[in-house]
C-alpha positions as CSV (number, residue, x, y, z in Angstrom):
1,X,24.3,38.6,3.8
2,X,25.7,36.2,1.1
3,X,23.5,33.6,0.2
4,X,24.2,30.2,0.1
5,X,25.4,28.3,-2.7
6,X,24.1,25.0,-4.3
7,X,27.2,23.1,-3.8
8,X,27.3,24.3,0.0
9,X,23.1,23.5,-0.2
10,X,24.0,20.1,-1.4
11,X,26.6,19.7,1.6
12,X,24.1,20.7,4.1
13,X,21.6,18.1,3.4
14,X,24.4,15.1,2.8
15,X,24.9,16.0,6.7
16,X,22.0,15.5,7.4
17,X,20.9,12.1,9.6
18,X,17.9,9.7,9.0
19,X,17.0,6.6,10.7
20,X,16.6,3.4,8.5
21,X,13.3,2.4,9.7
22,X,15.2,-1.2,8.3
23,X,18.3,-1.6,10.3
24,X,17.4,1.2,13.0
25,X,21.0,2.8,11.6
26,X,21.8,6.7,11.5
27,X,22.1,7.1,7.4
28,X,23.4,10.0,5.7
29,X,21.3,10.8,2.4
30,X,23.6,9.8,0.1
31,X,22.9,6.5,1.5
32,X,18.9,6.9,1.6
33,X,16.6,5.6,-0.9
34,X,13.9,7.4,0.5
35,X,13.2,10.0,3.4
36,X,10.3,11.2,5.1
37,X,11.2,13.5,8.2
38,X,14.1,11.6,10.2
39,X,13.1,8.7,9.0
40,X,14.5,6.6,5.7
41,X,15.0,3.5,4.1
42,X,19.0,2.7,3.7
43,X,20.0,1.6,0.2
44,X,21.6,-2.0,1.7
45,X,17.3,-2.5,3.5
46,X,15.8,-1.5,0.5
47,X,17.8,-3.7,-1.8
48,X,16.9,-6.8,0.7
49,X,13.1,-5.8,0.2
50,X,12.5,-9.0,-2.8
51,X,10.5,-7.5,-5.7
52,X,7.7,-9.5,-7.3
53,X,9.8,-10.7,-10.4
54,X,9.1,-9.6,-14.5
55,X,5.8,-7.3,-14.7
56,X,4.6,-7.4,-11.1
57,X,1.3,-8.8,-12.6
58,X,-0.1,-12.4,-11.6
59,X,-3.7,-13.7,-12.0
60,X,-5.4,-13.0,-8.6
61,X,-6.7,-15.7,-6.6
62,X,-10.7,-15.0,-7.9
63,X,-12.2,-14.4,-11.1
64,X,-8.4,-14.3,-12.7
65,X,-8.8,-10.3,-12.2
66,X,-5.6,-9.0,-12.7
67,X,-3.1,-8.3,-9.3
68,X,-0.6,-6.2,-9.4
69,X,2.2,-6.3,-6.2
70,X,5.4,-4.3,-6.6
71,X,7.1,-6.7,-3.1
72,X,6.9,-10.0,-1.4
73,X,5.6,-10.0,2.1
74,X,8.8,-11.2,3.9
75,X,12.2,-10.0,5.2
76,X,12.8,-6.4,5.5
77,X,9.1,-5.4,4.0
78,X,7.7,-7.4,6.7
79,X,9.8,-5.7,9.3
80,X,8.8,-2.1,8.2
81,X,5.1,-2.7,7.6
82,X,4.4,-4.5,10.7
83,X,5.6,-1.7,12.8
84,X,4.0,0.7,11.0
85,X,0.4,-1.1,11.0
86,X,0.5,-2.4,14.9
87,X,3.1,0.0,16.4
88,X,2.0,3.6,14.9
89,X,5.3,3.8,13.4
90,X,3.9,6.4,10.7
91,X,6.7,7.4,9.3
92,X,7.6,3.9,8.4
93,X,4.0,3.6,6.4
94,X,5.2,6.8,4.2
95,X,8.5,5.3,3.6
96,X,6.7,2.2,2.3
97,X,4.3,4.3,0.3
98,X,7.3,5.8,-1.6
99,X,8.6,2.9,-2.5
100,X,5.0,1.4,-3.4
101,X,4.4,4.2,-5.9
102,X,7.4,4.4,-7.7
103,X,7.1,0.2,-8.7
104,X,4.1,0.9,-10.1
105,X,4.4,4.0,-11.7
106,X,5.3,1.9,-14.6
107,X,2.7,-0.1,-15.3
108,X,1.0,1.9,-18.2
109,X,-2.6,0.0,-17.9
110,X,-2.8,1.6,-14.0
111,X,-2.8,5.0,-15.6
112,X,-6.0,4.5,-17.5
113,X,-8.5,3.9,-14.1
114,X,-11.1,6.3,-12.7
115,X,-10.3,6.0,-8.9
116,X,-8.1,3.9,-6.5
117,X,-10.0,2.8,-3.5
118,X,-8.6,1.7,-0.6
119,X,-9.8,-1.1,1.2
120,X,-11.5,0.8,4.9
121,X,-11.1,0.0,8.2
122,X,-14.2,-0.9,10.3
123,X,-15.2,2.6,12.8
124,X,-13.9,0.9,15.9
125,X,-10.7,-0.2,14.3
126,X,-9.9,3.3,13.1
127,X,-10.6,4.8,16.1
128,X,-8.4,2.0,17.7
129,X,-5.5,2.6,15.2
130,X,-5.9,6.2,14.7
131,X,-5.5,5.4,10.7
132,X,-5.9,3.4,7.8
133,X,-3.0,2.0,7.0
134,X,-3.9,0.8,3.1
135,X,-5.5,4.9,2.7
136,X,-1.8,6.1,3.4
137,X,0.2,3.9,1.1
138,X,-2.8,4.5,-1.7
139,X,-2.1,8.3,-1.6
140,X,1.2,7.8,-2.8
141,X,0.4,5.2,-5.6
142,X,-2.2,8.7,-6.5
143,X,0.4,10.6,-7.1
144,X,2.8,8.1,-9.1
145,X,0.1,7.4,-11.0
146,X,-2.2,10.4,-11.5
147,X,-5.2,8.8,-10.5
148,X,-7.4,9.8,-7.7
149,X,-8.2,8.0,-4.3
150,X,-11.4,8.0,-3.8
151,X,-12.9,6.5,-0.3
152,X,-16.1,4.3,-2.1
153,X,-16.4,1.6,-0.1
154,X,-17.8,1.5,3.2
155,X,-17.2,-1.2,6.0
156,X,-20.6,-2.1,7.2
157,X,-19.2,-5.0,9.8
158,X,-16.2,-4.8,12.1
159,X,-14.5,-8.7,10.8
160,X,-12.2,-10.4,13.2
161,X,-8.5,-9.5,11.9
162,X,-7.8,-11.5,9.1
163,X,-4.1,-12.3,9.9
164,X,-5.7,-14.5,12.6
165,X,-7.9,-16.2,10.2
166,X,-7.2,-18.8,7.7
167,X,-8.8,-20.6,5.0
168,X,-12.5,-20.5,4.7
169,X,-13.0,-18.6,7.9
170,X,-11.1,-15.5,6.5
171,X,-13.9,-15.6,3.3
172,X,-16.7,-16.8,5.8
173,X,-15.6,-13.4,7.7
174,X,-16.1,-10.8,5.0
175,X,-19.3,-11.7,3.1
176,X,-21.4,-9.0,3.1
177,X,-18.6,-7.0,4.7
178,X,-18.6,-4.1,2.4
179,X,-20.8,-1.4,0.7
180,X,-20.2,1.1,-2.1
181,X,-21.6,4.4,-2.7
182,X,-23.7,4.7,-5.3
183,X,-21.1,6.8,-7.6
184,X,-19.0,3.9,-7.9
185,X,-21.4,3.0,-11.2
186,X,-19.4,2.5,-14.5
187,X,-16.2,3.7,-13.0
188,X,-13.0,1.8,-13.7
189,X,-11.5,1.3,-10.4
190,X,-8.1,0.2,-8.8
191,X,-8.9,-1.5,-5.1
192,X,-6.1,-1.3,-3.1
193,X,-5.3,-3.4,0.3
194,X,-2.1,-3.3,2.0
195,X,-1.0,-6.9,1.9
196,X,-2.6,-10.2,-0.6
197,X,-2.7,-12.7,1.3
198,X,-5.5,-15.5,0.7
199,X,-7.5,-12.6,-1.7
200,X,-10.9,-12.8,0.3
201,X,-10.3,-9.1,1.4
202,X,-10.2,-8.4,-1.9
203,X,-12.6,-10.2,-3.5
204,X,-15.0,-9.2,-1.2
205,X,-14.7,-5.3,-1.7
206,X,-14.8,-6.7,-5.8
207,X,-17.9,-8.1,-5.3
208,X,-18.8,-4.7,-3.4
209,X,-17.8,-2.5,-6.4
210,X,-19.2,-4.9,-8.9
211,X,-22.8,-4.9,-7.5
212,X,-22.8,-1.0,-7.2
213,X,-21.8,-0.7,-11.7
214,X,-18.0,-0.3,-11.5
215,X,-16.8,-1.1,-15.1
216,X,-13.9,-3.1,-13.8
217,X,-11.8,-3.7,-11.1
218,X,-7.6,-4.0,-10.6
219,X,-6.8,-5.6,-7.4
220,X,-3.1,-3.9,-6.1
221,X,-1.5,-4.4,-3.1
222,X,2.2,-3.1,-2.0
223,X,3.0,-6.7,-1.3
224,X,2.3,-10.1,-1.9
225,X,2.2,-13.4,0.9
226,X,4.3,-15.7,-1.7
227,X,3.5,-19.5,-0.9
228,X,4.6,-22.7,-2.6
């Protein structure tokens, strides 16, 4: 039996069909900028997904801790993520994880933390989701980065969802919301969410981190809730 050649290799997986979790269109993977099972993000959705302009880095929202956000929240981001967080679109959360990691692979100071630590889910919100949608994306910022995720904080209350709260309720929500483990003492740490919107999620697991000895604390998100 002769064994197949690169070229004809090459052929068999540019005929090969993905869905743009995007536009919902069968692509080939010439026209994929990423792929994860039969799913994909086109080249024409990803290059409507608005990227945080210059370095990606703004002063957050508390304590002028740095943020880093590789996307806006809007448009064809907004489309993917929300299917993937409220319609257990998986796929489409690995997708976005890609694309997450590889914006901020090149941010040199990311390289230099102890752990990334995503933001947790309350128990009943887990086990009503089935997963933590911030844990998923993290993993892939891990591996473009070569730093570790490491689960530190704990939920101790189950908040109301935040994207039904606004302004002081949303930081009224999560004081006292979070714990971390005891190991979290002189560690520089990155704390990941999925989305920065007002910055109280944030900030809360900050203070969280802070109270238990981390040596600092990065705020990143995959995207950022631009408003004027």
């Amino acid at each position: 039996m002769h064994s197949i050649s690169a070229i004809q290799q090459n052929k068999l997986i540019s005929c090969k069909v993905y869905r743009c979790c995007g536009c919902g269109r069968a692509t080939d993977a010439k026209d994929a900028r990423y792929i994860y099972k039969k799913s994909c993000i086109c080249r024409a959705c990803f290059a409507g997904i608005r990227s945080v302009e210059g370095s990606k880095r703004f002063f957050g929202d508390y304590y002028k801790d740095y943020t880093y956000s590789p996307f806006y929240y809007d448009g064809v981001f907004r489309h993917i993520f929300l299917s993937f967080k409220f319609n257990g679109n998986l796929a489409f959360g690995h997708l976005l994880g890609m694309a997450t990691g590889e914006s901020l692979s090149d941010i040199n100071e990311l390289h230099c933390y102890d752990a990334i630590v995503p933001i947790p889910l309350s128990r009943e919100r887990l086990n009503e989701r089935g997963y933590n949608q911030s844990l998923i994306i993290a993993e892939y910022i891990s591996r473009a980065i070569d730093v570790p995720v490491i689960e530190l904080l704990k939920r101790t209350v189950n908040t109301p969802a935040q994207s039904i709260s606004v302004g002081t309720s949303r930081t009224r929500n999560l004081i006292g919301a979070f714990k971390a483990a005891s190991d979290t003492a002189s560690k520089r740490v990155i704390l990941f969410d999925d989305i920065h919107t007002t910055g109280s999620t944030l900030n809360a697991g900050m203070v969280a981190l802070k109270n238990a000895g981390a040596a600092d604390v990065c705020y990143v998100t995959a995207a950022y809730v631009y408003s004027d």
